[in-house]
C-alpha positions in Angstrom: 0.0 0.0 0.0 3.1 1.8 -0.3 2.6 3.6 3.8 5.6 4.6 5.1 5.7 2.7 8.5 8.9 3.6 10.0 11.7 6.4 9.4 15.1 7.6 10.8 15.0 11.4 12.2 14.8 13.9 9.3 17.8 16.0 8.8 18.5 19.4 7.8 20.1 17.8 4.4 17.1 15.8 3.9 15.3 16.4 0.4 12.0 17.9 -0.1 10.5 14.5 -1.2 11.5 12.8 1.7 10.4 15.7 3.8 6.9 14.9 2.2 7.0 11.2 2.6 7.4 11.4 6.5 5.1 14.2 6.8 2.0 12.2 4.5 3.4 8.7 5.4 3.1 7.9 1.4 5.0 10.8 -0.4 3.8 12.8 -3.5 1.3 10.8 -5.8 2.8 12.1 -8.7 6.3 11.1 -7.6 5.0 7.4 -6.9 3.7 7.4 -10.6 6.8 8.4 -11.8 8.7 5.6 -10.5 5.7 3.5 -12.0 6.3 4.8 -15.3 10.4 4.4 -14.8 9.8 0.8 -13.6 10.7 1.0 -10.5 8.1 -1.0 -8.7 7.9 -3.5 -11.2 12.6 -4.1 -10.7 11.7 -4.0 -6.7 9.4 -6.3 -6.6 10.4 -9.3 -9.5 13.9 -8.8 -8.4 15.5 -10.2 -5.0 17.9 -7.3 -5.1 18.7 -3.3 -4.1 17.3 -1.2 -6.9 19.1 2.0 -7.7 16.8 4.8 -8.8 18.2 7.6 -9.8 17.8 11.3 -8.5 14.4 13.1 -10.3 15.6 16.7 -9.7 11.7 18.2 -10.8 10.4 16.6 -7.6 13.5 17.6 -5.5 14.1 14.1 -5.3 17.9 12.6 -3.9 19.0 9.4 -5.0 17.4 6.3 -3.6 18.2 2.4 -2.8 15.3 0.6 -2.1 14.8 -3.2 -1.6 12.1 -5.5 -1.1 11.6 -7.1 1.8 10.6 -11.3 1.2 9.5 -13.8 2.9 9.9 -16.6 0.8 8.3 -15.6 -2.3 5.2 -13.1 -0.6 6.7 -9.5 -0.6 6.1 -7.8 3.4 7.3 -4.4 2.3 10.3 -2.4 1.3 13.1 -0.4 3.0 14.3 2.8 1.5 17.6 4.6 1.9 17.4 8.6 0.3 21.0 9.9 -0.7 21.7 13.4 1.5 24.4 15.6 1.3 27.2 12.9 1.1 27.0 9.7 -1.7 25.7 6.7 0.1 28.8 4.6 0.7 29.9 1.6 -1.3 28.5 -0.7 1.2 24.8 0.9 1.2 23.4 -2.5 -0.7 25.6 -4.9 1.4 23.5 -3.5 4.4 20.3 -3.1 2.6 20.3 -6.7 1.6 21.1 -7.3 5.5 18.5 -5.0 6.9 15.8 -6.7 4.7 16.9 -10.2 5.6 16.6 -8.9 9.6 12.8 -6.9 8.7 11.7 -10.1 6.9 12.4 -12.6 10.5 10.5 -9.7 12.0 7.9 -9.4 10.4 7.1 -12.7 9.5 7.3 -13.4 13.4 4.9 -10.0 14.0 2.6 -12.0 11.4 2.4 -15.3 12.4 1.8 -14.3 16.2 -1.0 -11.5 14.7 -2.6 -15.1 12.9 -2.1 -16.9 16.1 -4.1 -14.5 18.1 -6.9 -13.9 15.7 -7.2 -17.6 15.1 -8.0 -17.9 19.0 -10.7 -15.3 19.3 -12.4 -16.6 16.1 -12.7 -19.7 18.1 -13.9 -18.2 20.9 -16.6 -16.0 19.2 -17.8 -19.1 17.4 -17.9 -21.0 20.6 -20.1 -18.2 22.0 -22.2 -18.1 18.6 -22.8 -21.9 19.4 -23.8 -21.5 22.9 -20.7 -23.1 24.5 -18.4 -21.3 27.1 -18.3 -19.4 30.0 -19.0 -15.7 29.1 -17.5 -14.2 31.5 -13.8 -15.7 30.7 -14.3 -15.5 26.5 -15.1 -11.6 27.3 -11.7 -11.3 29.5 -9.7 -13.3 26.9 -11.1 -11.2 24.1 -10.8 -7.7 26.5 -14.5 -6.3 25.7 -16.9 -6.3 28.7 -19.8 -9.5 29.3 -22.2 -7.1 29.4 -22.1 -4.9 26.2 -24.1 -4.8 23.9 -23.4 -6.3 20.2 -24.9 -6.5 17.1 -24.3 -9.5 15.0 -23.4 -9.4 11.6 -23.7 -12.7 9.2 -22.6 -13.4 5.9 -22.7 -16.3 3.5 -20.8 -17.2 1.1 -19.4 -20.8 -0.4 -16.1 -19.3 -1.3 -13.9 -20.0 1.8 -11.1 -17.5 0.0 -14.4 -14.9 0.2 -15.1 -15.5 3.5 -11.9 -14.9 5.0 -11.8 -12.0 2.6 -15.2 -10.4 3.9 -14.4 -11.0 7.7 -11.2 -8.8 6.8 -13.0 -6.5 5.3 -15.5 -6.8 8.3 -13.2 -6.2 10.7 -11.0 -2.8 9.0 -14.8 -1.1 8.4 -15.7 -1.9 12.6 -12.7 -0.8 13.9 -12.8 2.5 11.6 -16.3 3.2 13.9 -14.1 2.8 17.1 -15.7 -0.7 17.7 -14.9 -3.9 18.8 -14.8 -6.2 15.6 -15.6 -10.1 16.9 -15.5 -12.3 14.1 -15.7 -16.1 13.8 -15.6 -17.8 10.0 -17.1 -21.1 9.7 -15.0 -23.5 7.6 
């Protein structure tokens, strides 16, 4: 989605496009489509390697290195490294491809536990939805009070990739409301 999750302190060198980047978390539409139209996205993400784009002095833009991050073959993210007042040094993609590697464990780990949790309170909504289990302890475990209020929400489909699709979707709309998403997929 191309969000800029993480940054190093901006610097007094720092060029206006990065400026922007950290300040709208995304960076200039109509830089992003430039590097479209250059092929940047397409090298970073079918290649296992540090890209080199060039600077793009009409958007005040530095030099950049930028590298995917992987796990296996499903792409987490990318790290980008903006040239400032000195050349990056010679060993700028040595520690790219290093820093990626690192992010990649991370992530993957931030993911799997993410699945791990949301796997358990599916199960315990559904054993709610089914009558089973104490009340009291689901609510605890899933950190919403035994006696709020709900509304309940269900949805058919036979695609099990649709399901698991709309209970995603379910789930980003709720929480944009400031509520308490609960959702349980039957299989």
């Amino acid at each position: 989605q191309q969000q800029i999750l993480a940054f190093s302190k901006l610097r007094p060198e720092d060029d206006l496009l990065r400026r922007q980047a950290v300040a709208d978390q995304r960076g200039p539409a109509a830089y992003r489509e430039h590097l479209r139209d250059l092929g940047v996205y397409r090298d970073l993400w079918g290649e296992d390697d540090v890209v080199d784009i060039p600077p793009v002095p009409e958007f005040d833009a530095s030099r950049r290195l930028a590298i995917a991050i992987r796990a296996g073959e499903e792409i987490l993210g990318s790290i980008w490294v903006a040239e400032g007042a000195t050349p990056l040094s010679a060993e700028a993609p040595e520690i790219l491809r290093s820093a990626a590697a690192s992010a990649s464990g991370h992530l993957a780990w931030l993911r799997a536990r993410a699945e791990t949790q949301r796997r358990f309170a599916e199960g315990l909504v559904a054993q709610l939805l089914s009558g089973g289990g104490d009340v009291e302890a689901i609510a605890g475990w899933l950190g919403v009070p035994a006696d709020s209020r709900l509304a309940a929400v269900v949805l058919a489909t036979e695609d099990p990739t649709a399901r698991r699709r709309l209970a995603d979707q379910l789930v980003l709309h709720f929480s944009a409301f400031r509520s308490t998403p609960l959702v349980a997929v039957q299989r």
